[in-house]
C-alpha positions as CSV (number, residue, x, y, z in Angstrom):
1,X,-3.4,-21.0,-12.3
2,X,-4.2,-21.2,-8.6
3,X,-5.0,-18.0,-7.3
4,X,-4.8,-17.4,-3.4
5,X,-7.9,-17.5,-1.3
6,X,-6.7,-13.7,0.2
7,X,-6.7,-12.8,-3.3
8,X,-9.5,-14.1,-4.7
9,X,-11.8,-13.2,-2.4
10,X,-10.3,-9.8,-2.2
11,X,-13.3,-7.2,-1.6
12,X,-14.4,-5.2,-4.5
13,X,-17.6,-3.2,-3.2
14,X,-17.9,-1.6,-0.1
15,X,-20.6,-4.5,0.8
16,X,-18.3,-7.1,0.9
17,X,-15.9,-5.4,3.2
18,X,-16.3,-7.7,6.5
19,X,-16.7,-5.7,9.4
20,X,-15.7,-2.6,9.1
21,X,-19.4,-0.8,8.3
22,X,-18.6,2.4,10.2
23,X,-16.0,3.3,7.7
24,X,-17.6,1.7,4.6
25,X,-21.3,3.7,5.3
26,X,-19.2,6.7,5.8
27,X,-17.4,6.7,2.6
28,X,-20.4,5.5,0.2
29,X,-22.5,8.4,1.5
30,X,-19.5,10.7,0.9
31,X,-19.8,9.3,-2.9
32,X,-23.5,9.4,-3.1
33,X,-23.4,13.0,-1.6
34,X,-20.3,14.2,-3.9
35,X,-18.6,15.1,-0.6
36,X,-15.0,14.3,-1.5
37,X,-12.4,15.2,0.8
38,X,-8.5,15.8,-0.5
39,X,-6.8,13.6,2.3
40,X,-8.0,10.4,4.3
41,X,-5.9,8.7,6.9
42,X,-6.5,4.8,7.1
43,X,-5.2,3.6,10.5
44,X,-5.5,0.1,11.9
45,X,-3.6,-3.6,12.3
46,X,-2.4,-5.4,9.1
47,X,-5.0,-7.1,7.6
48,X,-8.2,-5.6,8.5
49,X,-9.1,-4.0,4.9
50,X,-7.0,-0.7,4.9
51,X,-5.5,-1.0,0.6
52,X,-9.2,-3.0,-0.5
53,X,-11.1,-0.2,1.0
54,X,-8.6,2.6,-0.4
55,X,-8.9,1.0,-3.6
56,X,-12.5,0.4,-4.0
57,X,-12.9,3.9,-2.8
58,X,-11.0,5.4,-5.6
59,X,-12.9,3.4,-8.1
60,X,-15.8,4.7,-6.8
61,X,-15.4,8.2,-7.1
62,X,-14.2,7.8,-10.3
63,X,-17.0,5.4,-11.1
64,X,-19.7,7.0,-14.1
65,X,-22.2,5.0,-12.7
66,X,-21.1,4.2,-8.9
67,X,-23.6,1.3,-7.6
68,X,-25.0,2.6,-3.7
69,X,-21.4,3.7,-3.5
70,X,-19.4,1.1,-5.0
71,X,-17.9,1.2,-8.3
72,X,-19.7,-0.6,-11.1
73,X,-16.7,-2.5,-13.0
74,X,-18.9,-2.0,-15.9
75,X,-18.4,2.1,-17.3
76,X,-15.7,2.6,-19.5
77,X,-13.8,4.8,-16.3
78,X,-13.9,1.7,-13.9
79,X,-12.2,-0.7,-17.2
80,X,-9.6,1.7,-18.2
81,X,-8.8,2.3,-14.5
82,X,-8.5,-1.6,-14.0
83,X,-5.9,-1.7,-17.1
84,X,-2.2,-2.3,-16.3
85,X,-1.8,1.1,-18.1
86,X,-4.0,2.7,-15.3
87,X,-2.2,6.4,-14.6
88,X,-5.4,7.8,-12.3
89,X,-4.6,5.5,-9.5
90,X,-0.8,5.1,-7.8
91,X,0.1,3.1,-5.3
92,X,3.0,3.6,-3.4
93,X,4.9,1.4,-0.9
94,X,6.6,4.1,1.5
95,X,8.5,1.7,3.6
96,X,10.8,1.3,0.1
97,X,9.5,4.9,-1.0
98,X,10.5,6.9,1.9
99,X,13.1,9.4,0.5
100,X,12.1,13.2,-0.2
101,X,12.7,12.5,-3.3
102,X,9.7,10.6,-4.1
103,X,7.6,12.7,-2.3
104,X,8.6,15.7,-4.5
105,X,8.6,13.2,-7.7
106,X,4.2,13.1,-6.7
107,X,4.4,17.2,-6.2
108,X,5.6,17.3,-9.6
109,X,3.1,15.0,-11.2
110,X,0.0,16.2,-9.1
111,X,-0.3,19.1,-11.1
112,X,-1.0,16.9,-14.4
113,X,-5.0,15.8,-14.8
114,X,-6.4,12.8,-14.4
115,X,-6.2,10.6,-18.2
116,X,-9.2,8.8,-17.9
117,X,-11.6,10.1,-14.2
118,X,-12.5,13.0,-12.3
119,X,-9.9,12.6,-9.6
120,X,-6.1,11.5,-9.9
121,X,-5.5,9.2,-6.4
122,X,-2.3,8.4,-4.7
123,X,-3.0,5.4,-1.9
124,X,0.6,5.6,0.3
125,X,1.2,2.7,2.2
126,X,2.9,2.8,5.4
127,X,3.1,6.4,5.7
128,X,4.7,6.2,8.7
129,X,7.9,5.0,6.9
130,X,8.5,8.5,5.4
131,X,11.6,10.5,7.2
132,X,11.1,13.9,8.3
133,X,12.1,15.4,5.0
134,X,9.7,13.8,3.3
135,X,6.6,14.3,5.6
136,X,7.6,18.1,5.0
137,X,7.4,17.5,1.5
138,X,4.4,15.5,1.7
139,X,2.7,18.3,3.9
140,X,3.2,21.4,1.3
141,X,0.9,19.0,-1.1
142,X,-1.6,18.4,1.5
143,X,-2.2,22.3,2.5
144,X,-2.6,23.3,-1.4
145,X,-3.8,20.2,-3.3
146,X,-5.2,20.4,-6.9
147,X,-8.9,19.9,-6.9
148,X,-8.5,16.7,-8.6
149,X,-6.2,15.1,-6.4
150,X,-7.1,12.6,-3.4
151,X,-4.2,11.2,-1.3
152,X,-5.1,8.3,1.0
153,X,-2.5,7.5,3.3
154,X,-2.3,3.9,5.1
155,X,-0.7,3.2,8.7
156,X,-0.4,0.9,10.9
157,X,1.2,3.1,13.4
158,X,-0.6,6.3,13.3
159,X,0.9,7.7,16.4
160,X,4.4,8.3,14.3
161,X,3.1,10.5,11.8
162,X,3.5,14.4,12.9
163,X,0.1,16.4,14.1
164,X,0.6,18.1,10.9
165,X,-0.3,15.4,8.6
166,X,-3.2,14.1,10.8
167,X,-5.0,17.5,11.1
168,X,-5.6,17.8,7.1
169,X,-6.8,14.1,7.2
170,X,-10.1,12.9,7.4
171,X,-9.1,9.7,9.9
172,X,-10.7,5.9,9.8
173,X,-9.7,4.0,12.4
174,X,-10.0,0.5,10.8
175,X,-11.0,-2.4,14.0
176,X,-9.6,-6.4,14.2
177,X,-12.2,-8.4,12.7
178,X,-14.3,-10.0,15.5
179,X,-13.9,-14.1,15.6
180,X,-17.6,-14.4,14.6
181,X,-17.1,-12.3,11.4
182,X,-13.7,-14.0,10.0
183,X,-15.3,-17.6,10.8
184,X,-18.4,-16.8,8.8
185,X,-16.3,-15.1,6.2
186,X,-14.6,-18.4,6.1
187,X,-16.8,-21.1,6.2
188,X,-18.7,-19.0,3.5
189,X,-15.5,-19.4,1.0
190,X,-15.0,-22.9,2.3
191,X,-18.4,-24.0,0.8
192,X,-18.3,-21.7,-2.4
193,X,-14.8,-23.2,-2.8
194,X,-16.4,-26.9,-2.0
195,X,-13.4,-27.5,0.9
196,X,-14.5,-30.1,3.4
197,X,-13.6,-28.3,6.5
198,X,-13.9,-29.9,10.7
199,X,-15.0,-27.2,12.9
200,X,-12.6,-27.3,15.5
201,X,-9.9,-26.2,12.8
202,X,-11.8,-23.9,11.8
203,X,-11.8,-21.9,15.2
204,X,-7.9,-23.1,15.3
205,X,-7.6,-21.1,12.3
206,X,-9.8,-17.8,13.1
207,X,-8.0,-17.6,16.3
208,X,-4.8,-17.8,14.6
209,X,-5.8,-14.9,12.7
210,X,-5.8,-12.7,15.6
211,X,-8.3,-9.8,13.7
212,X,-6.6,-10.1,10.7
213,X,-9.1,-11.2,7.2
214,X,-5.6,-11.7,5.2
215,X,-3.8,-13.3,7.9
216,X,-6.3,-16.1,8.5
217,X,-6.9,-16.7,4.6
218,X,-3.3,-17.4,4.0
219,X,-3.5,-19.8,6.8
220,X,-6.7,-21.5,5.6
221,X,-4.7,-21.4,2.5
222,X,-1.8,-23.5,4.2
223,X,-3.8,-25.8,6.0
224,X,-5.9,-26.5,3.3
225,X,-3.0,-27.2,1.1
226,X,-1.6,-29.8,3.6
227,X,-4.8,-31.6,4.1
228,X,-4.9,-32.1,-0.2
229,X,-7.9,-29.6,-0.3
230,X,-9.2,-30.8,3.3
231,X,-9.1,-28.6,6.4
232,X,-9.0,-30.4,8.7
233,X,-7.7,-29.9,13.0
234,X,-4.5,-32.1,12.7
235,X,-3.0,-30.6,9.8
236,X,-4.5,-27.0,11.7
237,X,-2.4,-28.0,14.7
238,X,0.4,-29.3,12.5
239,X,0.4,-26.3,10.1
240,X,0.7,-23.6,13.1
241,X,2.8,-25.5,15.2
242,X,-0.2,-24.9,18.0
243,X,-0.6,-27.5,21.1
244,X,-4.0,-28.9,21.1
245,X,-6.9,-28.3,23.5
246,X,-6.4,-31.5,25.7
247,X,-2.9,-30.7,25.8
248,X,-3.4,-27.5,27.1
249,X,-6.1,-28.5,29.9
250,X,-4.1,-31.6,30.8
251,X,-1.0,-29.4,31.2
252,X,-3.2,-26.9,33.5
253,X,-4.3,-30.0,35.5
254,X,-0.8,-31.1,36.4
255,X,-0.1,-27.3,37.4
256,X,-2.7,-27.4,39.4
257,X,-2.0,-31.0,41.3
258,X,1.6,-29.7,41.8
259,X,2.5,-32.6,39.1
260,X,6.1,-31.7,38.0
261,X,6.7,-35.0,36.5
262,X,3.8,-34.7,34.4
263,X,3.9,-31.5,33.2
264,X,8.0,-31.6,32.0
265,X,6.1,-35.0,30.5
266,X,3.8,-32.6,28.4
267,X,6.3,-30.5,27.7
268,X,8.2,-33.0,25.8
269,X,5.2,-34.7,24.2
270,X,4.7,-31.2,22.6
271,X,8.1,-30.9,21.4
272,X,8.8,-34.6,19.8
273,X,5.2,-33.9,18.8
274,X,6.5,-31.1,16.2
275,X,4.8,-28.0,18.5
276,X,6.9,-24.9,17.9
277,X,8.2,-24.4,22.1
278,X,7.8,-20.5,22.1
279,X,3.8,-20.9,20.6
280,X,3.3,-23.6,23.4
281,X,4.1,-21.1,25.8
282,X,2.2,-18.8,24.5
283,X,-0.9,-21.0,24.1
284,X,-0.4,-21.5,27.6
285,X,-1.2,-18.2,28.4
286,X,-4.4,-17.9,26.5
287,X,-5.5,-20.8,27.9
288,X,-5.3,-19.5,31.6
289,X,-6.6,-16.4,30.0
290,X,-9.7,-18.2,28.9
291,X,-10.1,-19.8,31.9
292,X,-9.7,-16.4,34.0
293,X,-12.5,-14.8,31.6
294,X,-15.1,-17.9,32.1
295,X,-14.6,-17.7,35.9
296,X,-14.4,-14.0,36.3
297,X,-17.3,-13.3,33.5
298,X,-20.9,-14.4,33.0
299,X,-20.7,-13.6,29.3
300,X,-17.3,-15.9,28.7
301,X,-19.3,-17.3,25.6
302,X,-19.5,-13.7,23.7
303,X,-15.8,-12.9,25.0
304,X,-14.1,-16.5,23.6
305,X,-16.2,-17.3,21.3
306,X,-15.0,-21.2,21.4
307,X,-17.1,-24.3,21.3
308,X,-20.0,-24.5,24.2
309,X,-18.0,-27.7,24.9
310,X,-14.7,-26.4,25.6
311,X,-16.4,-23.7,27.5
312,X,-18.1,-26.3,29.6
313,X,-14.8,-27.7,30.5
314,X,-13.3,-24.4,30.9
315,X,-15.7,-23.5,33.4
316,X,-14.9,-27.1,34.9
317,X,-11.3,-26.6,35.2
318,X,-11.4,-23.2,36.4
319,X,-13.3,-24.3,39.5
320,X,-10.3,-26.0,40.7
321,X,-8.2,-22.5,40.5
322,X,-8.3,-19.0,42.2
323,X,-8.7,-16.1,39.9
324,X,-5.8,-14.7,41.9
325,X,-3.5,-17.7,40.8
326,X,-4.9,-17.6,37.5
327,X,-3.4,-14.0,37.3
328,X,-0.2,-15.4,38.6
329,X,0.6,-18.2,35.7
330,X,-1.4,-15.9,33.2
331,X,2.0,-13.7,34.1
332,X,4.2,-16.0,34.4
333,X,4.4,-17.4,31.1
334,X,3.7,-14.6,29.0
335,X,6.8,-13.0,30.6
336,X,9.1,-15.5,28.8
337,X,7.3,-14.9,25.8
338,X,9.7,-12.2,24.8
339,X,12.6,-14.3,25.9
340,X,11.9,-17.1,23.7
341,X,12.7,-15.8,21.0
342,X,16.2,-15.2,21.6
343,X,17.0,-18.3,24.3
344,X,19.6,-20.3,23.8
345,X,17.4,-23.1,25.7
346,X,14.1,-22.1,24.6
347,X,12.8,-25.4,26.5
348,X,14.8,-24.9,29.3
349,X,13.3,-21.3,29.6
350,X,10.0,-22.8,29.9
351,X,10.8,-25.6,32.0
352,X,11.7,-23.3,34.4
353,X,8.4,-21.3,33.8
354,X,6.2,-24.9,34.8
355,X,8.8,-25.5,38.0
356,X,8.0,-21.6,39.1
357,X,4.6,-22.0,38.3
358,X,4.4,-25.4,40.3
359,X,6.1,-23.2,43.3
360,X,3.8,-20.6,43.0
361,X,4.4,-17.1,43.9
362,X,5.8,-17.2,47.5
363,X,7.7,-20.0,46.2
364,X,6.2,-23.2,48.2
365,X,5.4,-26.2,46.6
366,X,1.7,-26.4,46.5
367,X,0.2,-30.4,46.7
């Protein structure tokens, strides 16, 4: 049975967490030293590691015979744990678990030992789901926990749970994955997996991801799947509904002549062409974005990290444009962005975009 690249390449040690080394480090020398603490708090965007790094975590200090941190997979505490009969460690979903209720249903069951570890561990998953009855219930457990209980509590939104929860965590902020990590993440399982890959999709696809490891391997996943086990830029663009590169700087040229014609031209290339209107728009924006950075910055390479040949023509077209105006359009189209997705005319909405654009901001025509 085909098993999912996000899946099968889920971490299972510490060391092949991708980029997120200040927490890992933090938490193996916390197992190494014996230094448990009762309550963590992992905070940061979907996608970045939070549940692989809780769960490998409470492997680990359950582990007999934990390996620089990690658990072994090998003891009989890290099989019995990995059985479907596991009781030592529970996940819960609190955005379906959010009722007091449940909360008081773990109070009840924290008191009971561990069948087969030293520690019982409850990983909660969007905490920040739980309503104010249950925080309160959640908080009583947290002051007075039994020795052998570890709660780690996941959020993407950590500014919604109460002070009182935060201050009896131990807090990891977890970062988006940098571009340069997720693409050599990639390409790695692209050759173990023997997928013939083009670079340019690729960087379509790591972008795509925006920081997020899952996010971009269940796009490679799609792409890869449309291309019959080739990934390859056209069934990138395709797959995303993204406007390709020369698309996007020939659109920025005809903004820049004053071209109306041929930009509304573009515009309905992109949409006969099968490009999703509200992700043209918004690939719009990064585009002026990008060439804002390479104008405005001398280290637009390390900030973009695209092709040294579409910075090169970056860095061309962005001679032709103040930064001032690039802050303009930059603005302009990403305040649509929001109304796209409830427009009637979603075209229409950015039609008039490119005509205001065009017009500029005192509203003259520029040739």
């Amino acid at each position: 049975m085909y098993q999912a690249l996000y899946r099968k390449y889920r971490p299972k040690t510490f060391s092949e967490v991708v980029g997120q080394s200040h927490i890992t480090k933090t938490l193996s020398n916390q197992i190494k030293k014996g230094e448990i603490s009762h309550a963590y708090l992992f905070s940061g965007s979907r996608g970045t590691g939070k549940t692989s790094v809780a769960r490998i975590f409470a492997r680990a200090i359950n582990c007999l015979n934990p390996q620089d941190g990690s658990p072994c997979y090998e003891c009989e505490v890290c099989k019995a744990i990995s059985s479907q009969n596991n009781m030592d460690i529970i996940e819960i979903d609190a955005a379906s678990n959010n009722r007091v209720d449940e909360i008081r249903e773990i109070r009840e069951k924290v008191k009971f030992l561990p069948t087969n570890g030293k520690y019982k561990v409850y990983i909660i998953d969007e905490v920040h789901m739980l309503t104010d009855s249950a925080f309160n219930a959640l908080l009583k457990t947290l002051e007075e926990p039994p020795s052998h209980v570890v709660f780690i509590l996941g959020t993407t939104e950590p500014h919604k749970l109460p002070q009182t929860i935060l201050s009896r965590c131990l807090r990891f902020d977890f970062k988006l994955l940098s571009p340069e990590d997720l693409k050599r993440q990639l390409i790695s399982i692209f050759d173990k997996e023997n997928i013939k890959y083009e670079d340019p999709a690729v960087d379509l696809i790591v972008s795509s991801a925006q920081g997020s490891d899952r996010d971009m391997l269940s796009i490679a996943d799609a792409v890869v799947s449309l291309g019959n086990g080739v990934a390859s830029y056209s069934n990138a663009l395709s797959m995303l509904g993204a406007t390709s590169q020369q698309k996007l700087f020939e659109f920025a040229e005809a903004i820049f002549a004053g071209n109306t014609a041929s930009a509304f031209e573009i515009i309905d290339s992109a949409v006969k062409g099968g490009i999703n209107i509200s992700v043209f728009a918004k690939d719009l924006t990064v585009h002026f974005r990008n060439l804002l950075v390479v104008k405005a910055s001398k280290k637009a390479n390390e900030i973009l990290s695209l092709p040294s040949e579409t910075i090169e023509k970056l860095v061309s077209q962005a001679e032709k444009v103040s930064e001032e105006q690039l802050m303009f359009l930059m603005k302009n189209f990403s305040e649509i962005e929001s109304e796209l997705k409830f427009a009637l005319s979603p075209r229409t909405l950015v039609e008039v975009a490119t005509v205001k654009a065009i017009m500029g901001e005192d509203g003259s025509k520029k040739n």
